[in-house]
Backbone of each chain as ProteinMPNN parsed JSONL, in Angstrom:
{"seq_chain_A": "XXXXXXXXXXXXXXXXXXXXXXXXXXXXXXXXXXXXXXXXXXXXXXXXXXXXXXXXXXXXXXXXXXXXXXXXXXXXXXXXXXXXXXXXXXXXXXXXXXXXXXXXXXXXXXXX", "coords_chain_A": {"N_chain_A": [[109.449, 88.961, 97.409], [112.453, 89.633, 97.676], [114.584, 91.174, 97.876], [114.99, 92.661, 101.355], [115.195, 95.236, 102.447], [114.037, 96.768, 100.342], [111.73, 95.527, 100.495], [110.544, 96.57, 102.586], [110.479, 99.032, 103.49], [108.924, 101.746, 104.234], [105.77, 103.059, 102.842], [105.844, 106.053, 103.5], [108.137, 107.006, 103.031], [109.118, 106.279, 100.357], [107.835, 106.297, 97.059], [105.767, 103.693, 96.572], [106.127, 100.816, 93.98], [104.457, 99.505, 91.287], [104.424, 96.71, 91.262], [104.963, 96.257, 93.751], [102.879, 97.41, 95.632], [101.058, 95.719, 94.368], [101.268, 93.372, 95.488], [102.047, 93.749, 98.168], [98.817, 94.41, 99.085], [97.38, 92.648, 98.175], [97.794, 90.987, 101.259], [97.027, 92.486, 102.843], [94.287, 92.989, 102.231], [93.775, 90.716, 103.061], [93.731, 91.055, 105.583], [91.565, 92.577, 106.33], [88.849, 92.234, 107.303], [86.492, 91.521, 109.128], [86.307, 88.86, 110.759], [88.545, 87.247, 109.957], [90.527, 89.403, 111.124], [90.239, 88.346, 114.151], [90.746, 86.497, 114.154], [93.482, 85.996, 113.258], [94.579, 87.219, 115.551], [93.29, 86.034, 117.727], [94.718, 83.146, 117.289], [97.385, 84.506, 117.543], [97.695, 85.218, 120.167], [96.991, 82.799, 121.796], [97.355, 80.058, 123.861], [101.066, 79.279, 123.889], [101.204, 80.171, 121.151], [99.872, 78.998, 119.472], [97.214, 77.392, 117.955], [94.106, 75.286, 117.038], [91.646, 74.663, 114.42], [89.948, 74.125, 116.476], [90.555, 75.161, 118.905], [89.313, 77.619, 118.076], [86.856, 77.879, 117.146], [84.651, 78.408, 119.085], [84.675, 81.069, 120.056], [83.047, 81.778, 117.51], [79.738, 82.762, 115.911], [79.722, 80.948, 113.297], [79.734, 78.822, 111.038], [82.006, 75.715, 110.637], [83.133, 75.211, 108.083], [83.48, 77.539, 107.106], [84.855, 79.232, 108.55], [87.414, 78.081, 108.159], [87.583, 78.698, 105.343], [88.253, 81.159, 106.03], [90.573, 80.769, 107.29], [92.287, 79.177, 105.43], [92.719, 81.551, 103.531], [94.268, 83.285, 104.817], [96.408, 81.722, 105.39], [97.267, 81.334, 102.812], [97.788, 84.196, 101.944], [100.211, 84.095, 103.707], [100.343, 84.977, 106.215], [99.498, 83.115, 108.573], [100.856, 80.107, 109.262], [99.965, 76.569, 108.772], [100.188, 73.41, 110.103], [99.744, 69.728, 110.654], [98.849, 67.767, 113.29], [98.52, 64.991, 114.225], [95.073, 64.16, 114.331], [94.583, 67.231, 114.347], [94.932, 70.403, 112.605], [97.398, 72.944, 113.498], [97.975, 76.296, 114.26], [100.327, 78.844, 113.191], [101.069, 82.476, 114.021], [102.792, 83.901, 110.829], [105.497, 85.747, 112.07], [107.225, 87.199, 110.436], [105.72, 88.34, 108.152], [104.047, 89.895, 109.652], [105.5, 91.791, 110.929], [106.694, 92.647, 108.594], [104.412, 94.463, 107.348], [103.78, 95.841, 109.155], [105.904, 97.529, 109.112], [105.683, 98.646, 106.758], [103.766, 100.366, 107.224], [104.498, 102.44, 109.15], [104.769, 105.555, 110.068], [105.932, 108.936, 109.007], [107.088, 110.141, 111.29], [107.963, 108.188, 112.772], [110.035, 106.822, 111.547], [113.198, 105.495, 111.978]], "CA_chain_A": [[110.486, 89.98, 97.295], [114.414, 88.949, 97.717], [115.763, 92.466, 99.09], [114.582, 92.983, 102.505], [114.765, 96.646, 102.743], [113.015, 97.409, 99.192], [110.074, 94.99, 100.671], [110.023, 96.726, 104.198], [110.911, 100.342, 103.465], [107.673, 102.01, 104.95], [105.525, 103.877, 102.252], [105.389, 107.069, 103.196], [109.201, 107.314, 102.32], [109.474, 106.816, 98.909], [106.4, 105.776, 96.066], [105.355, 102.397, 96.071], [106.225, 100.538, 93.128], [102.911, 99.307, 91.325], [104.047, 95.459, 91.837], [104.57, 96.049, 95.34], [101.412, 97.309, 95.865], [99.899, 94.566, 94.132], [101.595, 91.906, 96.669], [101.124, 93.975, 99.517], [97.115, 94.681, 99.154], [96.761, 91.394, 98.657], [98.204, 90.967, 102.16], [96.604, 93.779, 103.398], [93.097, 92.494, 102.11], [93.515, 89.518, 103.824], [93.155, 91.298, 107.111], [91.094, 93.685, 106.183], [87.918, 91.226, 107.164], [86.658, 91.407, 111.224], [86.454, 87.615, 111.386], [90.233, 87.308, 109.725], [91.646, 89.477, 111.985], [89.838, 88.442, 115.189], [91.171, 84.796, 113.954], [94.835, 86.277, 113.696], [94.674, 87.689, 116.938], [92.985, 84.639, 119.027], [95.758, 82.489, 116.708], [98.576, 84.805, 118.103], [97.373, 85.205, 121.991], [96.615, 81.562, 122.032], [99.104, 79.376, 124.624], [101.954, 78.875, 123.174], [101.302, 81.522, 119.74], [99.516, 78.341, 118.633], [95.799, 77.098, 117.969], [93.727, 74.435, 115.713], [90.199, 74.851, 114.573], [88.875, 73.275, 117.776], [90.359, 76.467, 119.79], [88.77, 78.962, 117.122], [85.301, 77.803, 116.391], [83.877, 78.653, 120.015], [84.627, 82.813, 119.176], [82.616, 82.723, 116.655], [79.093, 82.191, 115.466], [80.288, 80.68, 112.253], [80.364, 77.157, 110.682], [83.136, 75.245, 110.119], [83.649, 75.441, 106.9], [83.562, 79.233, 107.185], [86.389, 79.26, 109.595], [87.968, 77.156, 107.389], [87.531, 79.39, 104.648], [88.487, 82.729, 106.332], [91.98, 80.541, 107.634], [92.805, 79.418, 104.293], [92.707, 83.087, 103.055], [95.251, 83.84, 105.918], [97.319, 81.296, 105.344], [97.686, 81.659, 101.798], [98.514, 85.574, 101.963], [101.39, 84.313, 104.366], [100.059, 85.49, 107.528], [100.263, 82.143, 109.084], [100.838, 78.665, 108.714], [99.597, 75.218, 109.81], [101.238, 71.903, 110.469], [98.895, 68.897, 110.888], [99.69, 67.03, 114.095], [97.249, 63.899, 114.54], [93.855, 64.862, 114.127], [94.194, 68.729, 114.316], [96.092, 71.283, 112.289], [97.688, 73.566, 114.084], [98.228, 77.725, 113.012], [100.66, 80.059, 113.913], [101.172, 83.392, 113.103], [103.747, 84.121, 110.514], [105.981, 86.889, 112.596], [107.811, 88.047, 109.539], [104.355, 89.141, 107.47], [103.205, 90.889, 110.56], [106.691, 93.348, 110.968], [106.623, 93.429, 107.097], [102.931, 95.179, 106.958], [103.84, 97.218, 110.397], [106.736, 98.696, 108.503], [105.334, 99.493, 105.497], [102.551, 101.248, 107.745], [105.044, 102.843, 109.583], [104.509, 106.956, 109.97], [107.113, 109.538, 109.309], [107.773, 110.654, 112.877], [108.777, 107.316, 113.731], [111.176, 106.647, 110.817], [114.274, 106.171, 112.6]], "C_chain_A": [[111.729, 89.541, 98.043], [114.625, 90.76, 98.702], [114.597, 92.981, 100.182], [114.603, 94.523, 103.359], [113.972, 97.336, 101.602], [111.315, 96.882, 100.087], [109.768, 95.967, 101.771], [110.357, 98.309, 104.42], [109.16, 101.537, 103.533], [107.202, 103.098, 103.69], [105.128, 105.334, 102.104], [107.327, 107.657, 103.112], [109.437, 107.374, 101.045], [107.992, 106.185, 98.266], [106.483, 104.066, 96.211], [105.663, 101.93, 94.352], [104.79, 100.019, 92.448], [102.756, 97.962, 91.621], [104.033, 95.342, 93.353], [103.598, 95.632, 96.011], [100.452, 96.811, 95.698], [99.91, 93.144, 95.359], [101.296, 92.826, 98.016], [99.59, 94.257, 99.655], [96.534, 93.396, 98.95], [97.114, 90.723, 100.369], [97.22, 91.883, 103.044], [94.734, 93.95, 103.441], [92.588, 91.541, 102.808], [93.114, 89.792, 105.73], [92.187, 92.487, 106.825], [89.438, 93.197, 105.821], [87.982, 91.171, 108.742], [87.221, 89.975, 111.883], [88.062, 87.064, 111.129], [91.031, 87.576, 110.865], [91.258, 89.298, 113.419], [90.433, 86.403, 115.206], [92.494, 84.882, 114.245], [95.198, 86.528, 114.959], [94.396, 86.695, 118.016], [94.162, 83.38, 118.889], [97.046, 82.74, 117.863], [98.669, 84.958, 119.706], [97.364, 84.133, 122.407], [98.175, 81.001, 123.177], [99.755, 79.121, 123.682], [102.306, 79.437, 121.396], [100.591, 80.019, 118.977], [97.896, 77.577, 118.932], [95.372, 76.58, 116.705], [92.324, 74.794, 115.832], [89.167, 75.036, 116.288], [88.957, 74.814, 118.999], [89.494, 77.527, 119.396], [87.186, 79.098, 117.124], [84.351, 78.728, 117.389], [83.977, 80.472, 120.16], [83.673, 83.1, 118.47], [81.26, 82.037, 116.494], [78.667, 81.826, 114.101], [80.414, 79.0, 112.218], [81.381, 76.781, 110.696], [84.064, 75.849, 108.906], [83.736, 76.993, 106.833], [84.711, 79.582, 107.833], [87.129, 78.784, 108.903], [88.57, 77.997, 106.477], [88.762, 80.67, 104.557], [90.915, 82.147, 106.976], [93.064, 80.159, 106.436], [93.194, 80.531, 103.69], [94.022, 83.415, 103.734], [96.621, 83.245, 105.149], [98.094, 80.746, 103.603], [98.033, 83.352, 100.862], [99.475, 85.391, 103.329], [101.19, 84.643, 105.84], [99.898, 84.539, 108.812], [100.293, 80.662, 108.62], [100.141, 77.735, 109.593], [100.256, 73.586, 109.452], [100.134, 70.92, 110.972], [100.009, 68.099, 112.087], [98.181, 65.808, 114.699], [96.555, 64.599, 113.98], [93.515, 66.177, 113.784], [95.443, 69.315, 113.414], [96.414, 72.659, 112.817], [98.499, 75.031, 113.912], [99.088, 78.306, 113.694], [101.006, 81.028, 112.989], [102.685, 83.826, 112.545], [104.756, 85.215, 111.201], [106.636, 88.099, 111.139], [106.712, 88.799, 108.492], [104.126, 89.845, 108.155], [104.319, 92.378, 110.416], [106.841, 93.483, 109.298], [105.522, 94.674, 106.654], [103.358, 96.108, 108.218], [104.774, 97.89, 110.041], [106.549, 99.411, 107.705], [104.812, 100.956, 106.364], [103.342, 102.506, 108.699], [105.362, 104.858, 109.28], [105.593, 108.058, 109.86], [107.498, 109.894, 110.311], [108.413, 109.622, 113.181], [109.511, 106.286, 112.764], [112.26, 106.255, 111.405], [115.58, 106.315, 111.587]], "O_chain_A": [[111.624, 89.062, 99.172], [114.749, 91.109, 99.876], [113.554, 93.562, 99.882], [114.18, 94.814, 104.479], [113.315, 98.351, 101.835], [110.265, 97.506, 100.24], [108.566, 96.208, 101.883], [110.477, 98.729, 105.571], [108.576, 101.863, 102.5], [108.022, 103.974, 103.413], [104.462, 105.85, 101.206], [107.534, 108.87, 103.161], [109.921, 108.383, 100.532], [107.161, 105.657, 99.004], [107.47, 103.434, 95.836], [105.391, 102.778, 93.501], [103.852, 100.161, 93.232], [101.69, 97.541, 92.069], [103.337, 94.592, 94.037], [103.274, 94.604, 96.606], [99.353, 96.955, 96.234], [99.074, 92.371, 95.825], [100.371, 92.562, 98.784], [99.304, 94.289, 100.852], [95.448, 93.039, 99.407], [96.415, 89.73, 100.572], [96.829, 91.432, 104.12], [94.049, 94.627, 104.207], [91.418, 91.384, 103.158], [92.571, 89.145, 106.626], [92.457, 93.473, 107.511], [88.817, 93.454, 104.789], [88.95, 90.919, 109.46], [87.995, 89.766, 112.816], [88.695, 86.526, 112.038], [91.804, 86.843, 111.483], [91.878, 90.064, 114.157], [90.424, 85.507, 116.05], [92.971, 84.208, 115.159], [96.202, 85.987, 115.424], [95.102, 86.536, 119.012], [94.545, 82.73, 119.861], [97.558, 81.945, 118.651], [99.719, 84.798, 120.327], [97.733, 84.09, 123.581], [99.355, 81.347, 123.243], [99.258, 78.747, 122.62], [103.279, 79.188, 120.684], [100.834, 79.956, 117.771], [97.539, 77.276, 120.071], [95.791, 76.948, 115.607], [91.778, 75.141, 116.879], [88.271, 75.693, 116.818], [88.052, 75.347, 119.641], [88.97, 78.279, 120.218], [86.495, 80.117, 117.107], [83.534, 79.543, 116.961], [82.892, 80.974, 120.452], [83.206, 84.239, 118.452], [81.244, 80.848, 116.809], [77.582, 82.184, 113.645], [80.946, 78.213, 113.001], [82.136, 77.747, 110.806], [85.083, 76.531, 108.797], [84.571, 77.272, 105.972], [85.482, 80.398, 107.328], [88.134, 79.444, 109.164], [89.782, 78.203, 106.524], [89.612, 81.017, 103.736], [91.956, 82.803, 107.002], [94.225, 80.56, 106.356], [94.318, 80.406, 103.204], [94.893, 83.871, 102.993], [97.52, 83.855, 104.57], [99.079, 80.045, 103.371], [98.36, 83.573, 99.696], [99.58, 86.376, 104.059], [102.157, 84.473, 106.582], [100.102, 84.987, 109.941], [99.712, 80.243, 107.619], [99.796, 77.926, 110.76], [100.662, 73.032, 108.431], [99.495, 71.427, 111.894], [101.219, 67.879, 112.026], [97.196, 66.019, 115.406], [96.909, 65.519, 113.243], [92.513, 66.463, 113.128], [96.596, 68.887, 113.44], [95.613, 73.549, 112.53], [99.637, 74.968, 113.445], [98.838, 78.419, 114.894], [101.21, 80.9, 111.782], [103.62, 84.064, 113.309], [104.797, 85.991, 110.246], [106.505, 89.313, 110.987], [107.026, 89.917, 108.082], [103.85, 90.909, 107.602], [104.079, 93.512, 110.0], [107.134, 94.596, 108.86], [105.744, 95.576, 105.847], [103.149, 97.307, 108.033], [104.784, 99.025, 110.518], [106.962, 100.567, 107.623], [105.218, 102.114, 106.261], [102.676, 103.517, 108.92], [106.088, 105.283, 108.381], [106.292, 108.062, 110.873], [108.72, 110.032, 110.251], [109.445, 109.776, 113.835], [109.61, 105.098, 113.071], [112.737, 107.388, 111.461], [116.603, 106.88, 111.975]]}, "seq_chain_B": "XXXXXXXXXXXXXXXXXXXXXXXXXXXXXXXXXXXXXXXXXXXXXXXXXXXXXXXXXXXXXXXXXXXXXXXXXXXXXXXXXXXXXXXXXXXXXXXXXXXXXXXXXXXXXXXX", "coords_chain_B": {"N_chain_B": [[87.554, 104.94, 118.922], [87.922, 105.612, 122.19], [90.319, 105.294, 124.248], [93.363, 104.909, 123.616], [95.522, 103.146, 124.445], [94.136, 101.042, 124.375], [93.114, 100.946, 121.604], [95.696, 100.703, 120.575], [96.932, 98.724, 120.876], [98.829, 95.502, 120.473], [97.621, 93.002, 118.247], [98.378, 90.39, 118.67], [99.249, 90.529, 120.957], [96.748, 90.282, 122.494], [93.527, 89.103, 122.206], [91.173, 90.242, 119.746], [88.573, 92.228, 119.995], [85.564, 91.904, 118.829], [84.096, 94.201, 118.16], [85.921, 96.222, 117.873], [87.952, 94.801, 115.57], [85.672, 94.913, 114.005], [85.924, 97.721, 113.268], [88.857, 98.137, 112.51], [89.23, 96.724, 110.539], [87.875, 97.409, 108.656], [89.666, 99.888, 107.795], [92.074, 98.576, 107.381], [90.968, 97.175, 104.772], [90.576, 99.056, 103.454], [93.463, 100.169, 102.727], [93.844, 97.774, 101.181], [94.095, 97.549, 98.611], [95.513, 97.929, 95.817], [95.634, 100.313, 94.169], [95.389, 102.255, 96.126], [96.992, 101.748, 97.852], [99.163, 103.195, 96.384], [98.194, 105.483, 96.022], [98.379, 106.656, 98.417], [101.266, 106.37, 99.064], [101.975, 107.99, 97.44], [101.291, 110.513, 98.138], [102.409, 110.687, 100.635], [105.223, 110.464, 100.404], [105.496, 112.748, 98.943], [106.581, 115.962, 97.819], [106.329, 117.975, 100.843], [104.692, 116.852, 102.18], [102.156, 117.02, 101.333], [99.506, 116.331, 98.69], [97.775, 117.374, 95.506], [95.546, 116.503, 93.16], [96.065, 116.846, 90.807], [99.015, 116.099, 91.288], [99.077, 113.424, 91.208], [97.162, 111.927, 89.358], [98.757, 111.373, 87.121], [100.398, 109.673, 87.391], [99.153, 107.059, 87.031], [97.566, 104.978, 85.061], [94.339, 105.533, 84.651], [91.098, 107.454, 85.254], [90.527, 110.635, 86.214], [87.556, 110.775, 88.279], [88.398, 108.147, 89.091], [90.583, 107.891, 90.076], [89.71, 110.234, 92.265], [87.104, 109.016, 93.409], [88.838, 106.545, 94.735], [90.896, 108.289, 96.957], [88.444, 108.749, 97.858], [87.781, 106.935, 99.35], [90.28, 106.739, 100.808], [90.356, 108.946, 102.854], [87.619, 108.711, 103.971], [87.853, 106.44, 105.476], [90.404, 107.668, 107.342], [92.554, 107.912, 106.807], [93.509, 109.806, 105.391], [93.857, 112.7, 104.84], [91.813, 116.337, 103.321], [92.416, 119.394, 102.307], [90.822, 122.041, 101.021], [92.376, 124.454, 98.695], [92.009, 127.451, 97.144], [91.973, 126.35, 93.609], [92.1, 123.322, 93.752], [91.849, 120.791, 95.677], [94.733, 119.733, 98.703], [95.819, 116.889, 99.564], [96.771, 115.355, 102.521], [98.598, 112.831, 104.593], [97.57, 110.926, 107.719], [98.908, 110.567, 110.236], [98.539, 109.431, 112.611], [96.703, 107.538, 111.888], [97.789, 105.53, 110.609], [100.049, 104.793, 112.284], [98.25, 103.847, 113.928], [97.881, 101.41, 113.024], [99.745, 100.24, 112.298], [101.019, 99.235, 114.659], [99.116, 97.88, 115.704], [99.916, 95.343, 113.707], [102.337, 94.8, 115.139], [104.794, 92.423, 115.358], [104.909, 89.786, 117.82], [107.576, 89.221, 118.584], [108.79, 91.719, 118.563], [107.755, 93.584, 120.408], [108.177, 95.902, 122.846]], "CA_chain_B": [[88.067, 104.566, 120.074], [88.64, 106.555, 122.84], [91.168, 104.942, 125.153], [95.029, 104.997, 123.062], [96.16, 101.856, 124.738], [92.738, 99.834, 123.578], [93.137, 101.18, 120.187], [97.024, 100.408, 119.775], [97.106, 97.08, 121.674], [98.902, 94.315, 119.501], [96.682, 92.081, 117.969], [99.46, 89.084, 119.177], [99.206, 90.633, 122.874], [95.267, 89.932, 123.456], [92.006, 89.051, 121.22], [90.612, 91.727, 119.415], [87.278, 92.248, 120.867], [84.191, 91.762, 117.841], [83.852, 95.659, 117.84], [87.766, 96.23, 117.486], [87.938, 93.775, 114.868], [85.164, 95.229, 112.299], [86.376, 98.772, 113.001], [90.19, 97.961, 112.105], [89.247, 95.865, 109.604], [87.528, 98.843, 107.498], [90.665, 100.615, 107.784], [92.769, 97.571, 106.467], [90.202, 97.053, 103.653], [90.973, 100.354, 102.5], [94.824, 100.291, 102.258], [93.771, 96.165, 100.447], [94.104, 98.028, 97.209], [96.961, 98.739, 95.127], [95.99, 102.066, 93.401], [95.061, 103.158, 97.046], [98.767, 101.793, 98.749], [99.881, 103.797, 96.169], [98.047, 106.816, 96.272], [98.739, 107.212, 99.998], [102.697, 106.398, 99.217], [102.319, 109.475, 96.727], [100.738, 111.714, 98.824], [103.306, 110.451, 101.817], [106.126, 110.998, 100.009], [105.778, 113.899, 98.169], [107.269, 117.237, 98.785], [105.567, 119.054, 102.146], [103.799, 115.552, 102.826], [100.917, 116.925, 100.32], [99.514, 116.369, 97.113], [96.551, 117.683, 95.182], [94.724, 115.356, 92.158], [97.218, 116.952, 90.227], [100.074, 115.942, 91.315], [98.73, 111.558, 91.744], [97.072, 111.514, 88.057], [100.119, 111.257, 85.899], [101.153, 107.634, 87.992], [98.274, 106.229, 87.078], [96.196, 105.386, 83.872], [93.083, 105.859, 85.574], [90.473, 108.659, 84.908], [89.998, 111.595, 87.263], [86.608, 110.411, 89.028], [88.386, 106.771, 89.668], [91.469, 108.562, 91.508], [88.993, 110.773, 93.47], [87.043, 107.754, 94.468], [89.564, 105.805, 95.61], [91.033, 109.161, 97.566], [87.424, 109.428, 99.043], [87.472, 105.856, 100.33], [91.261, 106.874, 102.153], [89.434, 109.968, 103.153], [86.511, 108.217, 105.205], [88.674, 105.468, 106.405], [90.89, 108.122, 108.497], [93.88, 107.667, 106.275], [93.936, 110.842, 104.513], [93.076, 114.42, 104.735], [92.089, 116.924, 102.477], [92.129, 120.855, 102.54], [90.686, 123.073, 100.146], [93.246, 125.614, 98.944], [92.215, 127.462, 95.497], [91.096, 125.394, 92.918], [92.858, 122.385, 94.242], [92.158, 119.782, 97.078], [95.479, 119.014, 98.725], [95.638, 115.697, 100.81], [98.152, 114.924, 103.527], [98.274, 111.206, 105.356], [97.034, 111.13, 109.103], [100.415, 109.982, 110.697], [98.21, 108.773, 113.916], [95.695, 106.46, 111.772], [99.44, 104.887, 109.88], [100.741, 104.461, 113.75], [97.624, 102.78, 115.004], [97.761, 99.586, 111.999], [101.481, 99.566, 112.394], [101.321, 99.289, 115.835], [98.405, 96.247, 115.904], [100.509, 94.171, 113.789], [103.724, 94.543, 115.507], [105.157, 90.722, 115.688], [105.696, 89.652, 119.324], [108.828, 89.798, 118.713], [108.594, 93.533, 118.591], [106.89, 94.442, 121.193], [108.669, 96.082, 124.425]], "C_chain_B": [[88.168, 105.223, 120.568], [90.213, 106.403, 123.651], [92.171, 104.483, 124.087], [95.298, 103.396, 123.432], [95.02, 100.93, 124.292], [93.226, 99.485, 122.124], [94.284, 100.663, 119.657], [97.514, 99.113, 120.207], [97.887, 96.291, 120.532], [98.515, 93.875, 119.349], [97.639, 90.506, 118.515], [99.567, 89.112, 120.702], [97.862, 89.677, 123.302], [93.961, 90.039, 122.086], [91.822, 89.892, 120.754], [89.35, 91.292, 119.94], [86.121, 92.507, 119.097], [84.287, 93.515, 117.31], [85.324, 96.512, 117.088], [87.987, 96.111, 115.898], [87.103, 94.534, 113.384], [85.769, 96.818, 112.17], [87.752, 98.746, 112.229], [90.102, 97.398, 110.586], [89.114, 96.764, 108.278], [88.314, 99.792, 106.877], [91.773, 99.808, 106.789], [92.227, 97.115, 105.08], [90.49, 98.176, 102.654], [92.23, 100.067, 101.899], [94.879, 98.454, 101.317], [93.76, 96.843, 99.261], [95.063, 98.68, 96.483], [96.798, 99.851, 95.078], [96.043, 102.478, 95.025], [96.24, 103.073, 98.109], [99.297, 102.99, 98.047], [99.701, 105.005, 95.963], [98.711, 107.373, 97.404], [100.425, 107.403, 100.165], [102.798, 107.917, 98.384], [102.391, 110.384, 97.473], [102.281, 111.634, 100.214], [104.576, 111.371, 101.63], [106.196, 112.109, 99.042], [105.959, 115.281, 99.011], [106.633, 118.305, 99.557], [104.721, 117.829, 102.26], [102.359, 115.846, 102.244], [100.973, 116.578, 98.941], [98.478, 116.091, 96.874], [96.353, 116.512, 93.384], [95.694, 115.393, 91.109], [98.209, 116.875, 89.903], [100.1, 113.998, 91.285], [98.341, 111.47, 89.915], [97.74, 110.68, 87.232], [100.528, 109.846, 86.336], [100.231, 106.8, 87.663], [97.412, 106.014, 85.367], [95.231, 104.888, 84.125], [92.481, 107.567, 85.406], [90.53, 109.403, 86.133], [88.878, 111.247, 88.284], [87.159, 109.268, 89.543], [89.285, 107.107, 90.77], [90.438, 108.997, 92.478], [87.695, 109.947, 94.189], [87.746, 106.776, 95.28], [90.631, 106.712, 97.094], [90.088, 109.245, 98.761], [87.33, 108.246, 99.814], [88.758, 105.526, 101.27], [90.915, 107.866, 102.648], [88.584, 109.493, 104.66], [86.892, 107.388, 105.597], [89.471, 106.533, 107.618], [92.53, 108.107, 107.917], [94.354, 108.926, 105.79], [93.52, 112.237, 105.352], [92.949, 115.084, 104.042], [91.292, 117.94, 102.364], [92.098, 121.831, 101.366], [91.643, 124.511, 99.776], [93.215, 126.215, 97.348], [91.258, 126.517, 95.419], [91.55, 124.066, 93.045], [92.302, 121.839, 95.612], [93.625, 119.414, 97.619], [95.437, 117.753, 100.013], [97.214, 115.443, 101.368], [97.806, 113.143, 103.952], [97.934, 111.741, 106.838], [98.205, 110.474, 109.856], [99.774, 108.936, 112.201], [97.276, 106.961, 113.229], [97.117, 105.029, 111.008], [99.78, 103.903, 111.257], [99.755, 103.343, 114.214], [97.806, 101.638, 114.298], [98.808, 99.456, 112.259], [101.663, 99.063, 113.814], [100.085, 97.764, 116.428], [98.976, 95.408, 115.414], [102.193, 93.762, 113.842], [103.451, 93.144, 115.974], [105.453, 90.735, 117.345], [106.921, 89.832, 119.673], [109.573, 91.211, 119.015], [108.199, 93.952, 119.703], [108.002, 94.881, 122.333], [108.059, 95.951, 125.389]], "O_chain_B": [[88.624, 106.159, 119.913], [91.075, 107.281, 123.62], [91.759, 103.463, 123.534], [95.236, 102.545, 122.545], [95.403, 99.894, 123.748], [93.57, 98.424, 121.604], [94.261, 100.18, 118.525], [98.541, 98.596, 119.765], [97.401, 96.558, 119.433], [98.286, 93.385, 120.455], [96.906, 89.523, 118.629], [99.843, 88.196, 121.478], [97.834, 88.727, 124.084], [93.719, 90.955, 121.3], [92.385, 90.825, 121.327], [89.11, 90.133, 120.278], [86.268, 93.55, 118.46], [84.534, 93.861, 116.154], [85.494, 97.163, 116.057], [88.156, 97.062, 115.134], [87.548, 94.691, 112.247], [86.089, 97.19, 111.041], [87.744, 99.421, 111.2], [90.877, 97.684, 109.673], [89.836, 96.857, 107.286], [88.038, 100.417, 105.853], [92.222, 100.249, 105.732], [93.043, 96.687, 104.264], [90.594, 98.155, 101.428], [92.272, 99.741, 100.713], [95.961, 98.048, 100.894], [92.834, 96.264, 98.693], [95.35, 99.873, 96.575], [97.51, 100.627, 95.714], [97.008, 103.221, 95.202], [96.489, 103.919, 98.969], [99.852, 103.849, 98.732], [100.645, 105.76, 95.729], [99.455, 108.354, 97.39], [100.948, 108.177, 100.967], [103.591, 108.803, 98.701], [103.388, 111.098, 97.586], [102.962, 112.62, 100.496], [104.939, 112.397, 102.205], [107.209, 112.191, 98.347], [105.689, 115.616, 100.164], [106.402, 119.407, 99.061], [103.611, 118.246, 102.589], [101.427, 115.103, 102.552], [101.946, 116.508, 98.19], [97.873, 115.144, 97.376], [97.286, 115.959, 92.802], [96.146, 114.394, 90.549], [98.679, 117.238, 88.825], [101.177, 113.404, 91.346], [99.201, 110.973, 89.189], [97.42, 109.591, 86.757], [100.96, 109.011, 85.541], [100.434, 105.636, 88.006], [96.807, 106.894, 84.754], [95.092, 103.693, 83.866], [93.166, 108.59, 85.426], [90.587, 108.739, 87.168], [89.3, 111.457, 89.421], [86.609, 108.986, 90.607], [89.101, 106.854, 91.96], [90.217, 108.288, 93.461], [87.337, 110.197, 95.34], [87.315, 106.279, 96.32], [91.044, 106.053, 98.048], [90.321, 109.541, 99.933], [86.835, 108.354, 100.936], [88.769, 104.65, 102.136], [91.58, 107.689, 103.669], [88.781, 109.759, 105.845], [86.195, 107.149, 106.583], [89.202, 106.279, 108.792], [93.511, 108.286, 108.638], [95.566, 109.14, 105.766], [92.903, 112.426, 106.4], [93.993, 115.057, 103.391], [90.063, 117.912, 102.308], [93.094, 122.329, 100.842], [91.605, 125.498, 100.51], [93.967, 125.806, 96.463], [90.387, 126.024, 96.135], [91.231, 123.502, 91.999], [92.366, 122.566, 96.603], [94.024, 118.523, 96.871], [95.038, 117.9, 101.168], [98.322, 115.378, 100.835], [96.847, 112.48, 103.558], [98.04, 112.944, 107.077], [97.907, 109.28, 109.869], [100.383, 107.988, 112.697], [97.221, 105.842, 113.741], [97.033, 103.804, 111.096], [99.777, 102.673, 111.295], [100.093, 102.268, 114.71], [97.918, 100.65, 115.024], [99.073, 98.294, 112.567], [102.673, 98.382, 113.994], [100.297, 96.936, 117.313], [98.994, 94.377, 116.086], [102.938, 93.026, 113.195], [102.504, 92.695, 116.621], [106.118, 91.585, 117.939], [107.37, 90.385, 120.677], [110.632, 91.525, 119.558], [108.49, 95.139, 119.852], [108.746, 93.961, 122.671], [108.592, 96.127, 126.484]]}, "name": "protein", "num_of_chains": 2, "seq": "XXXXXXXXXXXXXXXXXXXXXXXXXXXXXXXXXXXXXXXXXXXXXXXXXXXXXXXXXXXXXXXXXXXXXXXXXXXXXXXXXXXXXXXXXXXXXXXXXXXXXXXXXXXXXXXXXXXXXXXXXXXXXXXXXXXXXXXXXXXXXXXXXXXXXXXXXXXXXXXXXXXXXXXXXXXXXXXXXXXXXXXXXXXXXXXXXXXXXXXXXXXXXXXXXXXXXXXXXXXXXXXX"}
């Protein structure tokens, strides 16, 4: 989405469009998974807002490839990226997906 | 949750904790579904912040039982509400359960 207040205009102001709601729920699916968002979260706390497999694995009692899996998912609904540096690839979390989905979610009282 | 500041923590401040994590997640799983972004934007935005089966139908071509399943699964998530009045259910949104997801994935940038 190109206009930056249609994408981020919080839905309990006006109706959702129905493509919206197709791109945001896919977004919205993607965290909507414990190990996802317990991945986003160790991702974004991490030193420096950044972390490669090798920080992640020891969280969880999960294979590789499962971690793997659940980061791909992430990072193909936008939520963050990774950059290979030597040996490791390294994730951070997109900032602009996160305040896109906390606006939508955003409650009428605190409209401003 | 009981404790407010647990519950509304940023997921970018500090880990989610395993328990955190599948609870939130259930909540985000819900709103992972178009018809059900856009039920909740109906109900949001419509006039007195309600709206009964009657008034969501018509946006949708979708039968009666598929709306009021996807209603009952923002319902038992914590997303919705809905008060018998007549021959009519009307549902409101929960403005606190909106606040707490918007408020886990405020960007760091965001935060005060």
């Amino acid at each position: 989405m190109s206009n930056q207040d249609e994408c981020c205009s919080p839905l309990v102001r006006e109706p959702l469009s129905a493509p919206q709601a197709v791109e945001l729920a896919r977004v919205f699916k993607a965290v909507g998974d414990p190990v996802r968002l317990r991945l986003l979260s160790l991702i974004a706390s991490h030193d420096g807002g950044e972390a490669c497999v090798c920080d992640l694995t020891g969280a969880f009692e999960l294979t590789g490839p499962t971690i793997s899996h659940h980061l791909k998912v992430l990072r193909e609904s936008g939520l963050i990226t990774g950059e290979r540096r030597g040996t490791w690839i390294y994730y951070r979390v997109q900032p602009e997906t996160l305040a896109r989905l906390s606006a939508v979610l955003t409650p009428a009282g605190a409209i401003a």
